[in-house]
C-alpha positions as CSV (number, residue, x, y, z in Angstrom):
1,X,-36.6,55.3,41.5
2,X,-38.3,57.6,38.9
3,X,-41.1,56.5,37.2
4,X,-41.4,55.7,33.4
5,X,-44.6,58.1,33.3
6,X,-41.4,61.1,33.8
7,X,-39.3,59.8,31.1
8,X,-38.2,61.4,28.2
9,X,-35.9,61.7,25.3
10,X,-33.2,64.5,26.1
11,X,-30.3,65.5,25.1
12,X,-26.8,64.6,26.7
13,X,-26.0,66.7,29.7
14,X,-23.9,64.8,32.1
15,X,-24.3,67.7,34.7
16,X,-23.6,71.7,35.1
17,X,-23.0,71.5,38.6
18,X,-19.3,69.9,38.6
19,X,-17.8,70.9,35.1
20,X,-14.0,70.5,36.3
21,X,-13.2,67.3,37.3
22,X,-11.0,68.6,39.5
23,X,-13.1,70.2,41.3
24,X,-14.8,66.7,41.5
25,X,-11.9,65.3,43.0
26,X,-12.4,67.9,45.5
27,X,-15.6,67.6,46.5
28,X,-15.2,63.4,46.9
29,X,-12.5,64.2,49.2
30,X,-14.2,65.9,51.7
31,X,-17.1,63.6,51.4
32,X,-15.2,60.6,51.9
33,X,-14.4,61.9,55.0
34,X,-17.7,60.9,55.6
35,X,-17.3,57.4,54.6
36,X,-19.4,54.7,56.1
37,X,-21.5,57.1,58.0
38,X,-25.2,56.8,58.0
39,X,-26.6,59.5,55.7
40,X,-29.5,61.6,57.4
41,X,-30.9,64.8,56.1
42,X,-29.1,66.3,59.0
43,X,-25.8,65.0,58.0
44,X,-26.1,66.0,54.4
45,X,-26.7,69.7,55.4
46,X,-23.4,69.5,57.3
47,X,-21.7,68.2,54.5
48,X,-22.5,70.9,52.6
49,X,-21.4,73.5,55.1
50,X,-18.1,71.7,54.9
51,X,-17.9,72.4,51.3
52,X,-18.9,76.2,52.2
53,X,-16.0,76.0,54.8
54,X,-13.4,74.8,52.3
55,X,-14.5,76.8,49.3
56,X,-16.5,74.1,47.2
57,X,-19.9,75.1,47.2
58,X,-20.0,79.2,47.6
59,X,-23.2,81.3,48.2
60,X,-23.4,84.7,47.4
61,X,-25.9,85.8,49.8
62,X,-24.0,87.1,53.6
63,X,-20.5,87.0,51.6
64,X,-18.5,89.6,53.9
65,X,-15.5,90.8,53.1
66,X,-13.2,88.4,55.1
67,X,-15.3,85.4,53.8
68,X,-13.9,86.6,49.9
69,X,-10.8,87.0,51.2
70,X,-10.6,83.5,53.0
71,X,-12.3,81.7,49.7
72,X,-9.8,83.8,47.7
73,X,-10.8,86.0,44.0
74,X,-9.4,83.4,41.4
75,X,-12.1,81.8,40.2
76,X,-11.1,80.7,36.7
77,X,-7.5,78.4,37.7
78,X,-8.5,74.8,38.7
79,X,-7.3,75.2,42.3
80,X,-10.1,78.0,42.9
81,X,-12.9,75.7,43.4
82,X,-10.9,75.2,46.8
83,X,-10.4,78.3,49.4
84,X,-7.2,79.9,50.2
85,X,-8.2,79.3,54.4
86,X,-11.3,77.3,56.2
87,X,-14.3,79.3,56.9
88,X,-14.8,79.4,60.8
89,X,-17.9,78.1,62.3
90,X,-19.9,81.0,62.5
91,X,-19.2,81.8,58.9
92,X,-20.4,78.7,57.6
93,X,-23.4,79.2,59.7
94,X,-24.0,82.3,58.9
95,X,-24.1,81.0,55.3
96,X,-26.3,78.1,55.4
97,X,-28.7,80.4,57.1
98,X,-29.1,83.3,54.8
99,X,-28.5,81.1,51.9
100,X,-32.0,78.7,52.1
101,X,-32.4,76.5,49.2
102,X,-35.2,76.3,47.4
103,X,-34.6,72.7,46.2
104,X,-36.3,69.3,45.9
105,X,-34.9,65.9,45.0
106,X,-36.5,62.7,45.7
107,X,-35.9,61.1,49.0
108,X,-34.6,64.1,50.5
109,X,-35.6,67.3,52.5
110,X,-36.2,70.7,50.5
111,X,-33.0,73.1,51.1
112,X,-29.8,72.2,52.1
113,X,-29.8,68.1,51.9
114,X,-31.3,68.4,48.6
115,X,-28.5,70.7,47.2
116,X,-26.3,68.0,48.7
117,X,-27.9,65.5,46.1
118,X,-27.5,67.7,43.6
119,X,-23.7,68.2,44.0
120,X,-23.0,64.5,44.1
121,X,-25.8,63.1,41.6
122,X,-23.2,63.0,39.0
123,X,-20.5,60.7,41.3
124,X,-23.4,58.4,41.9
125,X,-24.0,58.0,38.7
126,X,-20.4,57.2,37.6
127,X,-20.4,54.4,40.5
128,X,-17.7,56.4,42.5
129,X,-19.9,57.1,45.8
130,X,-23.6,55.6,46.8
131,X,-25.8,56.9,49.0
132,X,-29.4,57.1,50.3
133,X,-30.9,58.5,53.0
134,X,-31.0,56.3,56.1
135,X,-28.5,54.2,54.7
136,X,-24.6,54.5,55.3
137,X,-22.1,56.6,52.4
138,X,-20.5,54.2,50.7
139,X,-17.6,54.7,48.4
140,X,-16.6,52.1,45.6
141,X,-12.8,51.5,45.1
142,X,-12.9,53.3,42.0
143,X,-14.6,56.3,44.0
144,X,-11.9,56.1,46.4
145,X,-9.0,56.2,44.5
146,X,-10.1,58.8,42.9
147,X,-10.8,61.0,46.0
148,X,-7.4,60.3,47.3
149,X,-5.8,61.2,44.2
150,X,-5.3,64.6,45.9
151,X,-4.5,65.3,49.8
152,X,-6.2,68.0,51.2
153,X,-4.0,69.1,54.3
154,X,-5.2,72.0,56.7
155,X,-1.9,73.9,57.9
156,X,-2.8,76.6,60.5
157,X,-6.6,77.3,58.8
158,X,-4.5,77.5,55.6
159,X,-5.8,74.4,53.1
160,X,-3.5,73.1,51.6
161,X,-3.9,71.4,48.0
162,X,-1.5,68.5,46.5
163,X,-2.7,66.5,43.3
164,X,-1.0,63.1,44.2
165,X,-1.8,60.8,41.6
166,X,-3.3,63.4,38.6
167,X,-3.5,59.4,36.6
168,X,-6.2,58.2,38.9
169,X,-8.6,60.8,36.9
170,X,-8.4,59.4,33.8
171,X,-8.4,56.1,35.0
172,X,-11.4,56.7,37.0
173,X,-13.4,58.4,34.2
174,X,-12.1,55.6,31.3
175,X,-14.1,53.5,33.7
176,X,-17.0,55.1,34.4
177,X,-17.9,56.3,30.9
178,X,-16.7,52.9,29.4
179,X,-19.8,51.3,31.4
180,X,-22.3,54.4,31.3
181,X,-25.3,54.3,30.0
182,X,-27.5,56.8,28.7
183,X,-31.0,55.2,30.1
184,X,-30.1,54.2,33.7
185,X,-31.8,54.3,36.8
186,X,-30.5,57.4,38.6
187,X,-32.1,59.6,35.5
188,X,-35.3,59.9,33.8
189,X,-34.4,59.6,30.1
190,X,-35.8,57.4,27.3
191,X,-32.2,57.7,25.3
192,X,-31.0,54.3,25.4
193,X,-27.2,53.9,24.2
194,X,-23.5,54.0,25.7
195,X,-22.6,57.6,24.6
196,X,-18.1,56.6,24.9
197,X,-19.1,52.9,22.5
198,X,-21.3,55.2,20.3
199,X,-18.5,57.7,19.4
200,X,-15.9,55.1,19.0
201,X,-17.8,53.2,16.6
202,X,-19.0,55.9,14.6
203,X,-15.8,57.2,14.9
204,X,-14.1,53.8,13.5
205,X,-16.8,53.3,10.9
206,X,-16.4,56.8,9.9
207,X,-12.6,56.6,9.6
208,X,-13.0,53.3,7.6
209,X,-15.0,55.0,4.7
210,X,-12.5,56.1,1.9
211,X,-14.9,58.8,0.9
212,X,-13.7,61.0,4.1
213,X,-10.5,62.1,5.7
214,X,-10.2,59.5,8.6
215,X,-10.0,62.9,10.9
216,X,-12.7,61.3,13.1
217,X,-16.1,63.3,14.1
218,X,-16.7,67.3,12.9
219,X,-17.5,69.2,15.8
220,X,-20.2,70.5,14.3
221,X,-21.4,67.0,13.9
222,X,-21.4,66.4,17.8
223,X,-24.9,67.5,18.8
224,X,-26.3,64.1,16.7
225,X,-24.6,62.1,19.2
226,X,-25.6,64.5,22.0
227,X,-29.3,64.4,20.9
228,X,-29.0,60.2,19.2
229,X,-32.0,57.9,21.0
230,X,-30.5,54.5,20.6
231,X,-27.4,52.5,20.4
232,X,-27.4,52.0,16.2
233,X,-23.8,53.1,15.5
234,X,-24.4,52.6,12.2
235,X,-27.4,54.1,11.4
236,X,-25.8,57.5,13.0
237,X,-22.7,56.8,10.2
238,X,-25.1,56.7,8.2
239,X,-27.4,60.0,8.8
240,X,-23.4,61.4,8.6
241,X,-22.5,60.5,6.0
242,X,-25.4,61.7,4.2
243,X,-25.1,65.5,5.9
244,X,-21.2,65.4,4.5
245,X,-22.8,64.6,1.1
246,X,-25.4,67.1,1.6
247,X,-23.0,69.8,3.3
248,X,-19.3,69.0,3.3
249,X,-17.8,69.4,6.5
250,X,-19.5,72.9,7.4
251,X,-23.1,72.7,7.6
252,X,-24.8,75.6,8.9
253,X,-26.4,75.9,12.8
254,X,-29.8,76.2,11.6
255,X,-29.3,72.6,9.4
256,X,-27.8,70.8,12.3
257,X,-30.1,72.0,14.9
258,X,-33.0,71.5,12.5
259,X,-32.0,67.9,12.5
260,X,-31.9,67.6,15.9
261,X,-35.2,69.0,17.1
262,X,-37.2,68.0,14.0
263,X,-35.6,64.8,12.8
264,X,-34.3,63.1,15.9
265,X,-36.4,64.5,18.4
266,X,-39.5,65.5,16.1
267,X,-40.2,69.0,17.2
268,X,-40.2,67.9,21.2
269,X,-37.3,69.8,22.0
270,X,-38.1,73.4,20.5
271,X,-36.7,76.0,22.9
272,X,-33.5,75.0,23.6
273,X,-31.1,77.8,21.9
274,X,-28.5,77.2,18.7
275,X,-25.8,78.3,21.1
276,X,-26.4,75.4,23.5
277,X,-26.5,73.2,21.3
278,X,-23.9,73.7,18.6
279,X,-21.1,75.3,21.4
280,X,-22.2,74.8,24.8
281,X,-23.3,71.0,25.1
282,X,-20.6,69.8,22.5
283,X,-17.8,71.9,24.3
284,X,-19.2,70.0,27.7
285,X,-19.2,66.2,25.5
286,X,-15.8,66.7,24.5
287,X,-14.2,67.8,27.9
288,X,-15.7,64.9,29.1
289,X,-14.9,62.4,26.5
290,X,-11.0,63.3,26.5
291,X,-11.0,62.4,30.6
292,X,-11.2,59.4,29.2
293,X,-7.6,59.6,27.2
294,X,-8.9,57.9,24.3
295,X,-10.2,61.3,22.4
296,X,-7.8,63.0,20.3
297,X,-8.3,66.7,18.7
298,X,-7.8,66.9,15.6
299,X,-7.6,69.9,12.6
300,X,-7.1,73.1,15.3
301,X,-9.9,71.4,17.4
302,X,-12.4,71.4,14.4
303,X,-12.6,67.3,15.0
304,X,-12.5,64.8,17.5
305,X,-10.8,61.4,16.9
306,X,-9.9,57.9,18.2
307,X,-6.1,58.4,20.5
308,X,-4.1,56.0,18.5
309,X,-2.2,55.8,21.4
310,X,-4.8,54.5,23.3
311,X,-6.2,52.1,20.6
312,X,-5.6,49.1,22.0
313,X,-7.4,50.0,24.8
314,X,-10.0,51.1,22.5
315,X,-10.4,47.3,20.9
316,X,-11.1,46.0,24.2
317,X,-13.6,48.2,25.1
318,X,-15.9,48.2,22.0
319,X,-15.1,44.2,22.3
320,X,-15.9,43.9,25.9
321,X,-18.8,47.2,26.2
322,X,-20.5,47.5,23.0
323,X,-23.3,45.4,24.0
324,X,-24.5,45.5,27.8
325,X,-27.0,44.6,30.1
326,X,-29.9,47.2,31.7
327,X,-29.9,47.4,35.3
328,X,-33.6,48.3,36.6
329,X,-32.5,49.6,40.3
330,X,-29.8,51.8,41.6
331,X,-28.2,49.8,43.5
332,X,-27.6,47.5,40.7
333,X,-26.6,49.9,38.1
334,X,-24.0,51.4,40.5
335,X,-22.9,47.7,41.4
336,X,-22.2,47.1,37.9
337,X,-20.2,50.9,37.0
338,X,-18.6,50.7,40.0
339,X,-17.2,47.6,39.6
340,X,-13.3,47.4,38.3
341,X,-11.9,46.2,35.6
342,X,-8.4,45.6,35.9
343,X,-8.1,45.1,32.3
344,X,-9.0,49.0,31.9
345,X,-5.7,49.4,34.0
346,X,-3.6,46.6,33.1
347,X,-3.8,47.8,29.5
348,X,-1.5,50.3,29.2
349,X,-1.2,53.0,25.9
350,X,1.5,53.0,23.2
351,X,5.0,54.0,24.5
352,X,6.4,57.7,23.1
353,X,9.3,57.8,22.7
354,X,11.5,61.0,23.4
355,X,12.4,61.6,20.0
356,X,8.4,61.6,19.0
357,X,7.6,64.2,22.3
358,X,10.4,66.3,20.7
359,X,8.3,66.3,17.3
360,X,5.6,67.0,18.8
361,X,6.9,70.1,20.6
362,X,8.1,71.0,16.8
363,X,5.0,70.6,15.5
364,X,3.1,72.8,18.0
365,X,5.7,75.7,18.0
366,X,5.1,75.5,14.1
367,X,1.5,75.9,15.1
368,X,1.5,78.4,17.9
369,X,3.5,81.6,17.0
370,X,5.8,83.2,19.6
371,X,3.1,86.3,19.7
372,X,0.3,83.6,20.4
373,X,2.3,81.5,23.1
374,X,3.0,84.3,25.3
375,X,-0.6,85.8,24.8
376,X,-1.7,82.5,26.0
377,X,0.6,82.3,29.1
378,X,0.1,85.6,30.1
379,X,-4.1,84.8,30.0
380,X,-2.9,82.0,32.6
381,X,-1.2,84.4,34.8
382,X,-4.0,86.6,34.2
383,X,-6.6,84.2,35.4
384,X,-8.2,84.9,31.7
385,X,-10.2,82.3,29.6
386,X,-8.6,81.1,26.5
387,X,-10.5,81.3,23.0
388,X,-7.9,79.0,21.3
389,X,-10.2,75.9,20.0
390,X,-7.8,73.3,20.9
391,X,-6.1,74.9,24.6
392,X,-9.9,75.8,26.0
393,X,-10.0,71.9,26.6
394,X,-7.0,71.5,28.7
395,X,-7.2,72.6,32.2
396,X,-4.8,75.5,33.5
397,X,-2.1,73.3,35.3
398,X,-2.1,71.0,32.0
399,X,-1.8,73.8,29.6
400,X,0.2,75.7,31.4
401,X,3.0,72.7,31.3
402,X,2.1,72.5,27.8
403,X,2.5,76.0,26.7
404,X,6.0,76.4,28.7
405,X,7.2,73.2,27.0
406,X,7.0,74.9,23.2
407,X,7.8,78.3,24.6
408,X,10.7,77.2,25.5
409,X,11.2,75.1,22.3
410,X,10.1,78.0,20.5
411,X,13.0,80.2,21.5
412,X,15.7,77.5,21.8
413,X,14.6,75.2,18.7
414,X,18.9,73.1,19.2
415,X,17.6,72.4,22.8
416,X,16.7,69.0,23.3
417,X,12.8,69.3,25.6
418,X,11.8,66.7,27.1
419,X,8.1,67.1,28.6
420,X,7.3,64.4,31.1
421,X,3.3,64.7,30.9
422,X,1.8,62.0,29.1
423,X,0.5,62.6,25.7
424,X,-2.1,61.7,22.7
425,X,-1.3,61.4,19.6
426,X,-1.1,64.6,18.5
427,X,1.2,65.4,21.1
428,X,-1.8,67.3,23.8
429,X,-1.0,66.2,27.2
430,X,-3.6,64.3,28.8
431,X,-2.7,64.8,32.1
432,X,0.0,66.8,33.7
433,X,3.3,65.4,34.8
434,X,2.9,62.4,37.3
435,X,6.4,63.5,39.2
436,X,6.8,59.6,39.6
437,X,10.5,58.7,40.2
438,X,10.9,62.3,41.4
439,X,10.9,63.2,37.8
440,X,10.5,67.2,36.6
441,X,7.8,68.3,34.7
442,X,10.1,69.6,31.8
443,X,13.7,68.6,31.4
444,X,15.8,70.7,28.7
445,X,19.9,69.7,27.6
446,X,21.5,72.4,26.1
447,X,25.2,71.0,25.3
448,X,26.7,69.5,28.7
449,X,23.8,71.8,31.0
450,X,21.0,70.8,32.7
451,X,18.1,73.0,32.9
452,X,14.8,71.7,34.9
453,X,11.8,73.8,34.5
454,X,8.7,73.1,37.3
455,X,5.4,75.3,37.1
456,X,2.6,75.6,38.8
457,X,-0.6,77.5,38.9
458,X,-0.7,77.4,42.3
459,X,-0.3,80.2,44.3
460,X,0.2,81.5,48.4
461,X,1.2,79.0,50.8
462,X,-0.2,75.9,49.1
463,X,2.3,77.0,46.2
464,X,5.3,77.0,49.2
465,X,4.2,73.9,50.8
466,X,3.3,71.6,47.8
467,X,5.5,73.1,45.3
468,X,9.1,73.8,46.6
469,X,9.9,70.7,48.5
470,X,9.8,68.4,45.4
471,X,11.5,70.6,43.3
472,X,14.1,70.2,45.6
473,X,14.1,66.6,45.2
474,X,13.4,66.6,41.3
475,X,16.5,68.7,40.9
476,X,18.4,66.6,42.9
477,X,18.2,63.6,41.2
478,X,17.9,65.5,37.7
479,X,21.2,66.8,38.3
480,X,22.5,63.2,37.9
481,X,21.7,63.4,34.3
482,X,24.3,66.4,33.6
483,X,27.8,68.1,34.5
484,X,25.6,71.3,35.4
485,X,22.0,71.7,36.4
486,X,19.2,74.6,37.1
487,X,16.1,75.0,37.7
488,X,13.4,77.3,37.4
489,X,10.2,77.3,39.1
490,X,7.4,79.0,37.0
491,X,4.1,80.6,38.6
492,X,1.5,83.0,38.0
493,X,2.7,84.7,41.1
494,X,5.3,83.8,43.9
495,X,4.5,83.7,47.6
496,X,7.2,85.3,50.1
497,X,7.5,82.2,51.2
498,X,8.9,80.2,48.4
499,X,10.8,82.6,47.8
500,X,12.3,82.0,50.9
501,X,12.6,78.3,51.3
502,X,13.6,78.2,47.7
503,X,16.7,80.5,49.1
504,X,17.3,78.2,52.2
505,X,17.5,74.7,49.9
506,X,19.8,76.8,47.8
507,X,22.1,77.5,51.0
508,X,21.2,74.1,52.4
509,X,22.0,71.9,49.6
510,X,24.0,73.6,47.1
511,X,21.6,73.8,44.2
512,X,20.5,76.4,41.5
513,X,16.8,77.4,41.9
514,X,15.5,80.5,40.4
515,X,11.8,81.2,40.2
516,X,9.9,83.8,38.1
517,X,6.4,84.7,37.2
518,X,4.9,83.6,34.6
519,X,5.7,87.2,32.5
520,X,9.2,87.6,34.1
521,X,9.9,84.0,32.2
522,X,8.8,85.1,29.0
523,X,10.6,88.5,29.0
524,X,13.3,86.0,30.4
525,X,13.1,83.7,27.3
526,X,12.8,86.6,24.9
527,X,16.0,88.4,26.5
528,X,18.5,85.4,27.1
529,X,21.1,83.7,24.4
530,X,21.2,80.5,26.9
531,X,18.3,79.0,28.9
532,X,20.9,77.6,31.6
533,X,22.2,80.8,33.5
């Protein structure tokens, strides 16, 4: 446990080692196949070469040219944090031992078993695994349901990649950041508040005063709550409220980082840069924050807000959370995040209606214009990083459901679309499409036709194993719902493979299935009178 001698007041970075969460979800699975094993230095280096041998963890020392081709070149889509085939034995060998770590965490061995406590420091700390050396890996319920929410399967050295339950996230993350706290025992920090209740409450309180828009928090205004030492909700409304007086709703880097090195943190934290802290922590908070499902964007991305949706949920969390006890071990702490509460499950968010997705589709292809859709889609099948302040948040399978959705609304505004992912309420999915009920990820009618549309950003065989079975299956019971039905399958590139199995369920069970790339469906879309061919 560190001592209070090391602590100090910092600013909020949950980590920089695991920014995707699905990448996350990766790494727990492997490690839970570690489950109830006693952890030893030993072990932990071996653990790491498994995440080498999958793809997780990659060194760049001893890379030959048949490791890059096994760990695969996209590295921006969420399925790249995991390799396109397993690393042999050698190779994973080869890479702990020209890749020596000159790392130290407490209670572990310089190198390799302290890298391991780096990579999972931030899944301790959100109560989904525990684990000490000499003492046996031990996963909470919450830990596990989250590293089962995908199934890693290993077909001829080929890994495959299937995100079962892509609701288990968010529910795992509502939890942890519902109970986290700033000053805990796994970090040395002197900041001592709930960073989820603080936002909420400013959030509420700011929302509440008739003197502002009831948007919810500027952007700009996020490093405050990044850099805020306490728990006084109201004092931070306060020291906002006076900066909107001061400086409307665009106060300038300089004033905002001012505040926060001189005023908050009175001139201890002086070499940080503006960029940091006005893009780079915020842009870090808000990914975070919106795992949750109860953070809305609001104003092109400009603000973040309470998910009306979700508000409910909200209530009982600033009812249940706002106040809270400290925890002076580890153990205890992750006793107390790890622990379930059924009520974070049981309470479910407000209903949407079809006819409200539909207006929501509207009201994004009124805000995206054809030009930008398709520049957008084509950066997805480009493995390009958006700009766009509002799509930069949403990872590539999400937004790439998202961005189909209006394209296709876009082009055939009569068509009624029906988008199955779950939404806030401003109509950004929060997840992708569960495919519960062998449901479609987009379903459009156009008269008496049926027209299911499935992407993917997956790619090679995982796309052939994971992808075209279940589309077979969707369509199937989709085509229930209509005299005639299609479907398209939608990737960034198409394996030889799907190609063929998508011919053989065609042959083998009478059904329409025609895939494109992602740029042969928007020439398709631009080309086409009718979306059902």
């Amino acid at each position: 446990m560190p001592t209070s001698r090391n602590n100090e007041y910092k600013p909020l970075l949950f980590t920089t080692t695991v920014r995707n969460p699905s990448r996350l979800k990766a790494l727990l699975s492997v490690l839970h196949k570690f489950n109830s094993q006693e952890l030893t230095n030993d072990l932990s280096v071996k653990i790491m070469g498994e995440l080498i041998r999958y793809g997780l963890y990659r060194p760049t020392r001893a890379v030959s040219s048949e490791i890059e081709k096994k760990w695969g070149s996209k590295r921006i889509t969420d399925n790249s944090t995991i390799g396109l085939q397993l690393l042999a034995d050698d190779e994973v060998a080869t890479l702990l031992d020209k890749n020596p770590q000159a790392h130290k965490e407490a209670g572990f061995d310089r190198g390799w078993p302290s890298r391991f406590a780096t990579v999972f420091d931030l899944a301790k700390e959100l109560g989904f695994v525990f684990y000490t050396v000499g003492e046996k890996i031990e996963f909470s319920e919450i830990g596990s349901k989250l590293a089962n929410s995908i199934e890693i399967k290993i077909q001829e050295d080929n890994i495959l990649v299937e995100d079962t339950h892509p609701e288990f996230e968010q529910q795992a993350f509502l939890h942890a950041l519902a109970k986290y706290q700033r000053k805990n025992p796994f970090v040395r920090v002197l900041n001592d508040n709930a960073p989820l209740i603080l936002l909420l409450e400013v959030i509420q309180k700011i929302n509440a005063d008739n003197n502002f828009n009831a948007s919810g928090i500027s952007k700009l205004e996020l490093p405050l709550f990044i850099y805020w030492k306490n728990n006084d909700s109201e004092a931070l409304y306060q020291r906002i409220k006076k900066l909107r007086n001061d400086f409307g709703y665009s106060p300038t880097w300089e004033t905002i980082c001012d505040i926060c090195r001189n005023e908050i943190m009175q001139g201890e934290d002086s070499t940080r840069k503006d960029k940091s802290i006005m893009l780079e922590y915020p842009d870090e908070y808000i990914r975070k924050m919106r795992l949750t499902g109860l953070i809305s964007l609001r104003g092109g991305g400009r603000f973040v807000d309470i998910n009306k949706n979700e508000q409910e949920k909200v209530d009982y969390i600033l009812k249940v959370y706002s106040t809270y006890n400290k925890y002076p071990t580890e153990r205890e702490y992750f006793n107390y995040v790890s622990t379930i509460d059924e009520n974070l499950v049981t309470v479910g968010a407000k209903a949407v209606t079809i006819e409200e997705k539909d207006r929501y589709l509207e009201k994004w292809v009124n805000e995206y214009s054809w030009p930008k859709i398709r520049e957008e889609m084509t950066n997805l099948a480009d493995k390009k990083l958006t700009k766009d302040d509002v799509l930069k948040y949403l990872s590539n399978p999400i937004r790439l459901e998202f961005l189909t959705a209006i394209a296709i609304k876009s082009k055939f505004p009569n068509i009624k679309v029906i988008a199955n992912y779950p939404v806030d309420d401003e109509g950004l999915p929060t997840s992708t499409a569960a495919g519960v009920n062998d449901m479609g990820d987009i379903e459009c009618y156009e008269n008496h036709n049926g027209v299911l549309v499935e992407v993917t950003m997956s790619e090679g065989r995982s796309q052939t194993m994971m992808e075209v079975w279940p589309i077979t299956r969707h369509l199937e019971k989709f085509s229930k719902k209509t005299e005639d039905a299609m479907c398209y399958f939608v990737a960034p590139s198409l394996y030889t493979d799907s190609i063929r199995q998508i011919d053989y369920s065609k042959q083998q069970y009478n059904i329409s299935i025609v895939p494109k790339t992602i740029k042969d469906f928007l020439n398709h879309l631009e080309s086409t009178q009718t979306l059902y061919v």
